[in-house]
N, C-alpha and C positions, 0 to 999 in steps of 0.2 A: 232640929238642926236647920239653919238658915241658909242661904247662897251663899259668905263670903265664911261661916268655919267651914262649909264644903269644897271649897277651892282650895282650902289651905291643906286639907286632909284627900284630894284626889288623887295625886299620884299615890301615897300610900297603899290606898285603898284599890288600885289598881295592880299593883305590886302585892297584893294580898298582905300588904305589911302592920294593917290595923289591926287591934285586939276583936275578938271577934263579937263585939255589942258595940263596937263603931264601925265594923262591914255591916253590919245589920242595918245604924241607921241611916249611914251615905246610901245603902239601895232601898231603903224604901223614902229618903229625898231624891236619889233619879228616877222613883218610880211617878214620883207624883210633882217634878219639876221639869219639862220637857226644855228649857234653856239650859239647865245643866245637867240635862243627859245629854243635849247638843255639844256641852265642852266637854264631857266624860268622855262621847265618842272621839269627839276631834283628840282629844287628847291618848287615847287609847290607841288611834291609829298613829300618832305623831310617833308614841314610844314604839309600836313595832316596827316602823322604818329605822329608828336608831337600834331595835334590836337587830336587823337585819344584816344592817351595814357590820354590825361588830363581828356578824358570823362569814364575812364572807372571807376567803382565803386567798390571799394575791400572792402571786407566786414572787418567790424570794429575787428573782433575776427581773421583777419587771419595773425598778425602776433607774435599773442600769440599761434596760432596752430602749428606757424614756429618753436617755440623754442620749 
């Protein structure tokens, strides 16, 4: 697998959404490409921020306290 099918296939593959002999080969290309295990991580952390945000729970009256 090269750099640019590995970008195309990362988020998947973080999402555990690949078949499982293309999880295979994206981690042993992050094992042995340290720039994109650098965007694997960046990117891993980007998505738990957006998972974070979806969990949080705002309360139903606050953004009538806003105005």
């Amino acid at each position: 697998m090269n750099c640019n099918t590995l970008h195309t296939k990362i988020i998947f593959f973080l999402e555990g959404e690949l078949p499982a002999w293309e999880m295979e080969e994206v981690k042993i290309h992050l094992e042995n490409c340290p720039g994109c295990a650098t965007s694997a991580d960046e990117m891993e952390k980007t998505l738990s921020v957006l998972q974070n945000d979806k969990l949080q729970n705002v309360n139903p009256f606050f953004y009538t306290r806003v105005k």
